[in-house]
C-alpha positions in Angstrom: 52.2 82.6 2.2 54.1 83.4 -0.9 57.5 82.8 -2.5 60.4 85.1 -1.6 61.8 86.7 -4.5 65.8 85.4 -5.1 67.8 88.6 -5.9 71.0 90.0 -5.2 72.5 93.0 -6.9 73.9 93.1 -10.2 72.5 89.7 -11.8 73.1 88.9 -15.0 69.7 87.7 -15.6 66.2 88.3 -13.1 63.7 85.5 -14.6 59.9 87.2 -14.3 57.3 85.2 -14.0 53.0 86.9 -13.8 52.6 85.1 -10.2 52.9 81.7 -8.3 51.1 78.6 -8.7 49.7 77.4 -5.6 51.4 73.9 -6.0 54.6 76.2 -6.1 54.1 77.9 -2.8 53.0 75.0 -1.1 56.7 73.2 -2.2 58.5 76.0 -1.4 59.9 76.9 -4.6 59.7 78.2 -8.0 59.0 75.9 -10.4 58.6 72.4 -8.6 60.5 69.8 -9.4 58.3 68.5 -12.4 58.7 71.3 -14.6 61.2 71.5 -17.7 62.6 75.1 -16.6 65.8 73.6 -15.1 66.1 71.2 -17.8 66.3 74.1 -20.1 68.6 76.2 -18.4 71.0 73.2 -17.9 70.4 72.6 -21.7 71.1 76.2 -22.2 74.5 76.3 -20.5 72.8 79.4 -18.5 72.8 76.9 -15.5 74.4 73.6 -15.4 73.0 71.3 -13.1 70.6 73.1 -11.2 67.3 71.2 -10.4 65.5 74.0 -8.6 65.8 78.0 -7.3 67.9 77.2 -3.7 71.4 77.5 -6.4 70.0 79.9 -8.8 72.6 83.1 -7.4 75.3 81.2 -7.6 74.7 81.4 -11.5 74.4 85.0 -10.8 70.8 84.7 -11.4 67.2 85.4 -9.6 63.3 84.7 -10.1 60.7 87.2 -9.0 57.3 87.5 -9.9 55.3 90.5 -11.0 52.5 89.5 -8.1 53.5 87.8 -5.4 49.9 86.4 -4.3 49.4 82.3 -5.7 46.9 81.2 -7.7 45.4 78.2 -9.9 45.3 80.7 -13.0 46.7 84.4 -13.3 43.2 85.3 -14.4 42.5 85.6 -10.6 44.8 89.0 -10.5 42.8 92.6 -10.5 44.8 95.1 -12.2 45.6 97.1 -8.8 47.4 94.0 -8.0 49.3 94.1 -11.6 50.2 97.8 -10.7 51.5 97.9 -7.3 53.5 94.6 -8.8 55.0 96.9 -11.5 56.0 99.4 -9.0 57.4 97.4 -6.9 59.5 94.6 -9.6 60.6 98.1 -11.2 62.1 99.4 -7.1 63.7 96.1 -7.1 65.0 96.8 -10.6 66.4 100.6 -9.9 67.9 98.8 -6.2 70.1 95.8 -7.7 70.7 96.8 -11.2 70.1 93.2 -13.1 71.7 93.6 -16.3 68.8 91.6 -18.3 65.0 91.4 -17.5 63.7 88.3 -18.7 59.8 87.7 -18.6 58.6 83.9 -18.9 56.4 84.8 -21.9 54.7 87.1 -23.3 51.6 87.4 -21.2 54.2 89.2 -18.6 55.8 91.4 -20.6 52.5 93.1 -21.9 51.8 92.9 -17.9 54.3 94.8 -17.1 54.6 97.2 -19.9 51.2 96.9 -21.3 51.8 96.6 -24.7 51.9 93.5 -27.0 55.0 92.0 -28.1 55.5 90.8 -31.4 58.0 88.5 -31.3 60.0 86.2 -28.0 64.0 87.1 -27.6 65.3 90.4 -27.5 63.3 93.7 -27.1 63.3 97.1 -27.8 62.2 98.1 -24.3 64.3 98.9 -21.5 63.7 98.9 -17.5 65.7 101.7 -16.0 69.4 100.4 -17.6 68.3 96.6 -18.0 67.9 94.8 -21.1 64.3 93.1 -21.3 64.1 89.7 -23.6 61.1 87.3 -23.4 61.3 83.7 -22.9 58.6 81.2 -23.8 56.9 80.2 -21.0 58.9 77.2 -20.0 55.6 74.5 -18.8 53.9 73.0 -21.8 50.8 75.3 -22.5 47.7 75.7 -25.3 50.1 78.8 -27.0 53.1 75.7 -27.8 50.3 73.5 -29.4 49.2 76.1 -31.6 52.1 77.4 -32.3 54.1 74.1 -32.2 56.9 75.1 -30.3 58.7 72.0 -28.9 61.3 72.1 -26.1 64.1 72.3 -28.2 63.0 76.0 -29.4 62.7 77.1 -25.8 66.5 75.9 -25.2 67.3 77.4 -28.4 65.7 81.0 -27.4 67.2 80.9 -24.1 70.6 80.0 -25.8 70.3 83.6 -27.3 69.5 84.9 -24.0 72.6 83.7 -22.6 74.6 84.6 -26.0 74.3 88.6 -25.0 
């Protein structure tokens, strides 16, 4: 049992995540309730009033994950699983034509392309014809402490995400 992906064609904006949580699958949706993604896309105008993924086309947007298989911790996945996930998010991309790829932080972007980022927002990169910009992984995590990025400069980077 998994999540099903939420696509259509021509998106303005596929949210990539590595894979989903267990809690996730067993609720039946990205990003259960408890988790401050919806909060920061209402906050970022992308969304307004959206409190999980059942509305999230009719902001012209979708979620899909680069492996589809839940776990506790992405540390789980082999690599075969990372590259038959490539393959098949970058099918997906060539079918429906998203304008922007966003990856939920940087650990998915080097996933996918296998290569470090330097910095979150906009990249160099292309899929196909889609822009590719990085979010910060919108749950709390050991990388904000460090870093001390607060919730305000997630909203603030996804604000430039829906600015292009």
């Amino acid at each position: 049992m998994t999540l099903e992906p939420i696509w259509t064609k021509d998106l303005d904006i596929v949210f990539v995540g590595i894979n989903p949580r267990s809690e996730s699958v067993e609720n039946g949706m990205y990003f259960h309730e408890n988790n401050s993604f919806w909060s920061q896309l209402n906050e970022s105008e992308i969304t307004s009033e959206i409190t999980d993924s059942k509305n999230m086309l009719k902001y012209n947007i979708g979620i899909d994950n680069l492996v589809h298989r839940p776990t506790k911790s992405s540390k789980e996945l082999s690599k075969k699983e990372y590259y038959d996930g490539r393959k098949e998010l970058e099918q997906k991309i060539l079918e429906q034509k998203p304008k922007t790829v966003c990856f939920l932080g940087k650990k998915a972007f080097r996933k996918y392309f296998k290569e470090k980022p330097e910095n979150h927002g906009w990249q160099k990169e292309k899929i196909l014809e889609s822009k590719v910009f990085i979010a910060y992984v919108p749950k709390k995590n050991k990388y904000d402490s460090k870093m001390n990025i607060t919730e305000k400069d997630k909203i603030n980077k996804l604000k430039e995400l829906k600015s292009q």
